[in-house]
C-alpha positions in Angstrom: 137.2 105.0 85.0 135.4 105.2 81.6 136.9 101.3 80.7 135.3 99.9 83.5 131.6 100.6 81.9 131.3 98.1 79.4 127.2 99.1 77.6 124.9 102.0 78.3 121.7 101.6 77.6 118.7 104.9 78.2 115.3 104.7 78.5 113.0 107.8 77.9 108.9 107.9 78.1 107.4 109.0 74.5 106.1 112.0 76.8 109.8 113.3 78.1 110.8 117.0 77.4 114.3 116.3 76.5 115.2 119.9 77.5 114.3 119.4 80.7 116.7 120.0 83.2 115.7 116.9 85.5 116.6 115.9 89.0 119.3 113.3 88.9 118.9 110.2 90.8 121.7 107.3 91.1 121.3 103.7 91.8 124.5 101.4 92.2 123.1 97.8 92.5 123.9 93.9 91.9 121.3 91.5 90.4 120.1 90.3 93.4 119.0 94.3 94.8 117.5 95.4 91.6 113.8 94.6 92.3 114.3 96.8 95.5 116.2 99.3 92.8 113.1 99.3 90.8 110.6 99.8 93.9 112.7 102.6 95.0 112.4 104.0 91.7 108.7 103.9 91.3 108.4 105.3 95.1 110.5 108.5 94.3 107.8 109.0 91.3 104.7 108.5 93.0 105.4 110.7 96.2 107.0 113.5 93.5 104.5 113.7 90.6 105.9 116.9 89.4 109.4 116.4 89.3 111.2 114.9 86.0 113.7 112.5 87.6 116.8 111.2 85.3 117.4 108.2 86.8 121.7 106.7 86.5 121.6 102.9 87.3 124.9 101.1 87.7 124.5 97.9 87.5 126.8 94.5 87.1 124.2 92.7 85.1 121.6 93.7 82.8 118.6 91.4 82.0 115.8 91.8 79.6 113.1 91.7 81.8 114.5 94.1 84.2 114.7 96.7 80.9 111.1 95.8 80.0 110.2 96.7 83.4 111.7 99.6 83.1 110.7 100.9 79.6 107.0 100.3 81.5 108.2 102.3 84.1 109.7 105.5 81.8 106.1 105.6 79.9 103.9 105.4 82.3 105.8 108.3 84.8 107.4 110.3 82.0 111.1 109.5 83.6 114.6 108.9 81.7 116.9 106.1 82.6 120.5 105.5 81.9 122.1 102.3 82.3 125.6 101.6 82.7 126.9 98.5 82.6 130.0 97.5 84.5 132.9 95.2 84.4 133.3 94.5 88.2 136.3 92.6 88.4 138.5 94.6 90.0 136.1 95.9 92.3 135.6 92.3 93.5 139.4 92.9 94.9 138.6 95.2 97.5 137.6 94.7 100.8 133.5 92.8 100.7 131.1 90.4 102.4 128.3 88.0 101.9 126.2 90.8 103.3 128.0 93.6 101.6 128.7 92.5 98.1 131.3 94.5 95.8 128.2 96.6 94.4 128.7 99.0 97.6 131.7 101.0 95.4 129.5 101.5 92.2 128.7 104.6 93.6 131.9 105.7 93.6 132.4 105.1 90.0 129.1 106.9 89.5 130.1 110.2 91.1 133.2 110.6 89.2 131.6 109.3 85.9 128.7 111.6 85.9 130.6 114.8 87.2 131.6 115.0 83.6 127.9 115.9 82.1 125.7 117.0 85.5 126.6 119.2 88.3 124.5 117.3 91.3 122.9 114.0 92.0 121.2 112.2 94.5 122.5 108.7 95.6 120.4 106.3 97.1 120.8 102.8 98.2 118.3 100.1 97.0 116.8 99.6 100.2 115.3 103.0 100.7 112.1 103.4 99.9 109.9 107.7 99.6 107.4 108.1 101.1 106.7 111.6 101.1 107.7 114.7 98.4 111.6 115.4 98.6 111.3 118.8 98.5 115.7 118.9 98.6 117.3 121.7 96.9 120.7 121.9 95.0 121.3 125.1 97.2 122.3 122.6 100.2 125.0 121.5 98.7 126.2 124.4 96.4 129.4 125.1 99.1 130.2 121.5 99.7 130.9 118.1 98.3 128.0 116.2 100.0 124.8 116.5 101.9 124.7 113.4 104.2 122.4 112.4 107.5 124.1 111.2 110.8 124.2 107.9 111.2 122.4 106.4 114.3 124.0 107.2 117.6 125.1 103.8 118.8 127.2 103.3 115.2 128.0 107.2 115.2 129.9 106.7 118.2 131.6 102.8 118.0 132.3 104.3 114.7 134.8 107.4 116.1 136.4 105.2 118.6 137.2 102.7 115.6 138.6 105.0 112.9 139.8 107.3 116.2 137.9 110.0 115.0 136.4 111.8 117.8 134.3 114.1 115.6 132.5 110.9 114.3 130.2 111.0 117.3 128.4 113.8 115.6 129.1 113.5 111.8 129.5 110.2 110.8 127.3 109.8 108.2 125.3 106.5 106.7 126.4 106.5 103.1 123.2 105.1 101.7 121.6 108.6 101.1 123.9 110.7 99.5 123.1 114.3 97.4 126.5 115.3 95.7 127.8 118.2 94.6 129.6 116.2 91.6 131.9 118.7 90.2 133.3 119.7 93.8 133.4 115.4 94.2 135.9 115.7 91.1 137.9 118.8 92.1 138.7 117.0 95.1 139.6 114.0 93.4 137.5 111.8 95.7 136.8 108.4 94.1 140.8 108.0 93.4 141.5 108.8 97.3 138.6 106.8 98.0 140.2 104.0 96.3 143.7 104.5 97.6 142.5 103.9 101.4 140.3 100.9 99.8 143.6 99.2 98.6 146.1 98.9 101.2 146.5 95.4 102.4 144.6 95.5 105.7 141.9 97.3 104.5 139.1 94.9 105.3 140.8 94.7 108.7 140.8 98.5 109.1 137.1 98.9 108.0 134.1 97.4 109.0 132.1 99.2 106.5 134.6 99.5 104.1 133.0 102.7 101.0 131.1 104.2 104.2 134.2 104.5 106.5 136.2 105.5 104.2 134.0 108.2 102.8 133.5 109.3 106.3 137.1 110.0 106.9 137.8 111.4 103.3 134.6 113.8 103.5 134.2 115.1 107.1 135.7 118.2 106.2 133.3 119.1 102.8 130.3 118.2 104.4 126.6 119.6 105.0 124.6 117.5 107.5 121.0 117.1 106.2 117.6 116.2 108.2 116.8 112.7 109.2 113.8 113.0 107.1 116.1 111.9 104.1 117.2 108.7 105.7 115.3 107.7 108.3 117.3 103.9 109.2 115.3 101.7 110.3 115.8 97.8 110.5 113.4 95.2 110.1 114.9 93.3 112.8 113.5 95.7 115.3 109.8 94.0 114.5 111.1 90.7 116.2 111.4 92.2 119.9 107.6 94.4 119.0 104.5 92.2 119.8 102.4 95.8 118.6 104.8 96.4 115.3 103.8 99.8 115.8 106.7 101.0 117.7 108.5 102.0 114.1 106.5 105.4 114.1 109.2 106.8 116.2 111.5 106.4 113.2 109.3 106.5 110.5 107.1 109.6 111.0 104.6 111.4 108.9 107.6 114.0 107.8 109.7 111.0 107.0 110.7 111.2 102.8 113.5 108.3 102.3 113.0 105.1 104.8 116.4 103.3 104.7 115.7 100.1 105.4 119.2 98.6 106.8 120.1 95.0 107.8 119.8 91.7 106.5 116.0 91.5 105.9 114.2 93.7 103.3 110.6 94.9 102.9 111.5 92.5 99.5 111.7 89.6 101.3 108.8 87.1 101.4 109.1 87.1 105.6 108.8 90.9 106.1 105.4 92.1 105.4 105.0 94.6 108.0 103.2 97.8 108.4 106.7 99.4 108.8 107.9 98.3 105.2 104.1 99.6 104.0 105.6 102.2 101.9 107.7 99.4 100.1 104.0 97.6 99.2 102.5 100.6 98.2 105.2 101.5 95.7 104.9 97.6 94.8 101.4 98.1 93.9 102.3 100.9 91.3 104.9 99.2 89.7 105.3 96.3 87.2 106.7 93.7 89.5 104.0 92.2 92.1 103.9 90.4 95.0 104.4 87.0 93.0 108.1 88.5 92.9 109.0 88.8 96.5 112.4 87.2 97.3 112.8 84.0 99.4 116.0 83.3 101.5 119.4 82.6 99.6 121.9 83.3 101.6 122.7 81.9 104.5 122.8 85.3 106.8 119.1 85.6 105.2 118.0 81.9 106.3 119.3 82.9 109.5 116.3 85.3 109.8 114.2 83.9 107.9 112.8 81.4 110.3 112.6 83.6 113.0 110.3 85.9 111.7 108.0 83.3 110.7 107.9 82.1 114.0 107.2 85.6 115.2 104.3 85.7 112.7 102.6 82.6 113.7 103.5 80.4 110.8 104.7 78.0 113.0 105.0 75.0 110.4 106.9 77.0 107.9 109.2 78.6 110.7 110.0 75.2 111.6 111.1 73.8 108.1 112.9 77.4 107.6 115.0 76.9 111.0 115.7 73.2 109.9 117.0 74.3 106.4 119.4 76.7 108.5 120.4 74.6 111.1 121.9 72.0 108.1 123.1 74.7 106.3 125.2 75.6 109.4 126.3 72.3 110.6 127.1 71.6 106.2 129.3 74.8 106.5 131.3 73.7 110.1 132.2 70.2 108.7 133.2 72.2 105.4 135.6 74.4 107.1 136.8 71.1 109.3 
């Protein structure tokens, strides 16, 4: 495990009582999530002004101005950060996407890595965003390996009849929010059995979403199910088919703490300025990145929405040029494959 972490860098504000005992917080993220990484960050602060958060990003690639951003960050919230480097080519083996890159499994190096020196940590994808004080004690998960939140009940239950779990339909969990009892999580060996399910040859057949299923059928028995205020899923997609783009307060409520915001757009994406992803734009606001640094559409699964939410927004001229960009891109890609 240890050879597959190639630098480690920390970051501590001037202000940091280093005998503080800290709330632990991983990120596992590739280059093109880390602005969403550092939003998340700077959302957990804001909403938690009294809590010293260690923050553990894995990361594929480390650039300076990501680090400058956050040193900024450390000194102006009084928060540590360690960052771990990691060679990723033999994660880029196992079973992966174009929308799920090989990034998904950094986690599971994480929890092993860390079980060494801390006894619990919170895991949390890039794409969640706090809104509110977590208020989540270690107590949850003193008895278990994982404190998770169901998953919603359309994938809960495709996701049983798929892996022929029945229990699923209750218990399958989405794995972007995870608080891990990380001792437990190496007693039981998980990232190697993890692993073993990831590398038998019809594993991207077997699982749609390959570290989530498989922690799903590794975990169900060592598991504590937690609120859905700490991963409250909610896709941007939804704002397409709402003329009000109000109807998001069903999922997003004012007890809400972690908004997981699934699917292929982002509330980091130039098309997907919403008042859903408002808790996104506030943490913007307090952090060193701006507007300026919202992302445009790269891939093609991104171009594909792209265009229709400008259309939905009324920005009918640049709707159009976006949907002409995608339709070539699509008809490029058919006579490729020819």
């Amino acid at each position: 495990m240890d050879n597959l972490i190639i630098n480690k860098l920390q970051l501590i504000g001037s202000k940091v009582d280093l005998l503080s005992e800290g709330f632990n917080i991983i990120y596992g993220s590739d280059e093109n999530y880390q602005f969403g990484v550092g939003v998340s960050v700077v959302s957990l602060l804001v909403n938690n002004p009294s809590t010293f958060f260690r923050f553990h990003l894995f990361l594929d690639v480390v650039k300076p101005d990501f680090l400058d951003k956050l040193s900024k960050i450390s000194e102006q919230f009084s928060a540590e950060f360690n960052i771990y480097q990691l060679d990723n080519t033999l994660l880029k083996t196992l079973p992966a996407s174009e929308v799920w890159s090989s990034a998904m499994y950094f986690r599971l190096i994480a929890f092993e890595y860390l079980s060494n020196d801390y006894d619990y940590a919170l895991y949390l994808d890039a794409d969640v965003v706090c809104q509110n004080a977590l208020n989540l004690s270690t107590d949850v998960v003193k008895d278990v390996i994982a404190g998770v939140i169901a998953d919603d009940i359309g994938v809960r239950g495709k996701s049983g009849m798929r892996l022929g779990v029945q229990g699923f339909n209750e218990t399958y969990f989405n794995s972007g929010v995870m608080f891990v009892n990380l001792k437990e999580w190496h007693n039981h060996h998980i990232t190697e059995k993890c692993f073993e399910l990831l590398s038998v040859p019809n594993a991207k057949e077997l699982y749609k979403y390959p570290d989530q299923d498989v922690l799903n059928l590794i975990l169900r028995e060592h598991l504590v199910l937690l609120a859905q205020r700490f991963n409250a899923i909610y896709t941007l997609k939804n704002e397409l088919s709402d003329s009000t783009h109000q109807k998001y307060k069903s999922v997003i409520t004012s007890d809400t703490a972690l908004i997981h915001y699934t699917g292929v757009t982002k509330p980091w994406h130039t098309w997907s300025k919403y008042p859903s992803a408002k808790p996104f734009y506030d943490a913007l606001a307090s952090s060193p990145w701006t507007e300026n640094d919202l992302k445009p559409a790269i891939k093609f699964a991104e171009k594909k929405k792209e265009y229709k939410h400008l259309l939905k927004q009324g920005a009918f001229f640049a709707g159009c040029i976006s949907g002409i960009k995608y339709l070539f891109q699509k008809v490029r890609g058919k006579k490729d494959n020819l």
